[in-house]
C-alpha positions in Angstrom: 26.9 -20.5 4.9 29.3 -19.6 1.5 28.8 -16.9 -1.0 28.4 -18.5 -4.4 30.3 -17.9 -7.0 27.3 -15.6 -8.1 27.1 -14.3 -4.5 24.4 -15.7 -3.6 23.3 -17.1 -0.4 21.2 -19.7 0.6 18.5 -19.0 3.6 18.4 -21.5 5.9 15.7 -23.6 7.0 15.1 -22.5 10.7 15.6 -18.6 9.5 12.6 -19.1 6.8 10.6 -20.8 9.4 11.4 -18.1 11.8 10.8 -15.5 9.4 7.5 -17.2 7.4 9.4 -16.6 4.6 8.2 -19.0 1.4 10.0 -18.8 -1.9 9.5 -16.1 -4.3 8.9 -13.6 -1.0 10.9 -10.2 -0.7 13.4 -9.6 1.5 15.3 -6.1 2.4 19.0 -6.2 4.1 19.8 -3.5 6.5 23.3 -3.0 7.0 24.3 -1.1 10.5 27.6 -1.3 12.2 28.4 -4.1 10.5 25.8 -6.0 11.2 22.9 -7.1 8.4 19.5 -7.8 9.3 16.6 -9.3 6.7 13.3 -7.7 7.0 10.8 -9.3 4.9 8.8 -7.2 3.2 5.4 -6.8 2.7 4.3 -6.5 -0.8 0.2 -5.9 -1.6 0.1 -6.6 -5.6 -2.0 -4.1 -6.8 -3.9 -4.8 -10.2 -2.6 -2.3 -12.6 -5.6 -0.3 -13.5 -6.4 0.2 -10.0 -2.6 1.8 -9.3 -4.3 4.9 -9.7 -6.4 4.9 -5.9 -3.4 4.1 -4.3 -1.4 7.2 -5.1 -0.2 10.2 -2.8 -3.0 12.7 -4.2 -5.6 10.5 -4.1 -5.2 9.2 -0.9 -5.0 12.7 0.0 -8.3 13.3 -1.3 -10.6 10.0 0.4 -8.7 11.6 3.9 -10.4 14.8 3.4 -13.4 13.1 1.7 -13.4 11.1 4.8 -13.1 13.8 7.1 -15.9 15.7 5.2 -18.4 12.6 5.7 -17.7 12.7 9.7 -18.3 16.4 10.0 -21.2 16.5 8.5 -20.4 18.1 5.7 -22.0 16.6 2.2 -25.4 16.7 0.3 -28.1 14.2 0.4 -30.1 14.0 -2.7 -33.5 11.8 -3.1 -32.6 11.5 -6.5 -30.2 11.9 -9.8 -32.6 15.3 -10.7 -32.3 16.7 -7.7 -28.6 16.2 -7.7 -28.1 17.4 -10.9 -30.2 21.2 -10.7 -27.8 21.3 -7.7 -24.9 21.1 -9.6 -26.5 23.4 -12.6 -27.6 25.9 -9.9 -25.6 29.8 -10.2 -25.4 29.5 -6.3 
């Protein structure tokens, strides 16, 4: 293989093959004692106006929401009354 002009390489066929890499997919280099390695990477697009469940806090919170659920520990209600004198009550 040569470096462009631009420095840009050209993949070759066996290595995408190898790889199942397909045009337009992202690659990382890793550089270590001289030596560069391509990782693909795996990339899950998330829609914008969901970005928001897939931050540090709130995947934070469905663990301990989770967690709560398997201990035992939530409130059934029959109903949306029910639920809301519960959450009205002084208690």
């Amino acid at each position: 293989m040569r470096i462009s002009s631009k420095s840009q390489i050209a993949i070759p066929k066996h290595v995408m093959t190898a790889l199942n890499l397909k045009p337009g997919d992202e690659i990382d280099i890793q550089i270590e004692d001289g030596i560069a390695r391509l990782l693909p990477v795996t990339t899950i697009t998330v829609p914008r106006d969901q970005a928001w469940y897939w931050t540090k806090e709130w995947q934070e919170k469905e663990r301990q929401a989770d967690e709560d659920i398997a201990a035992g520990n939530f409130r059934d209600f029959d109903n949306l009354d029910a639920l809301m004198k519960e959450l009205n009550s002084e208690d």
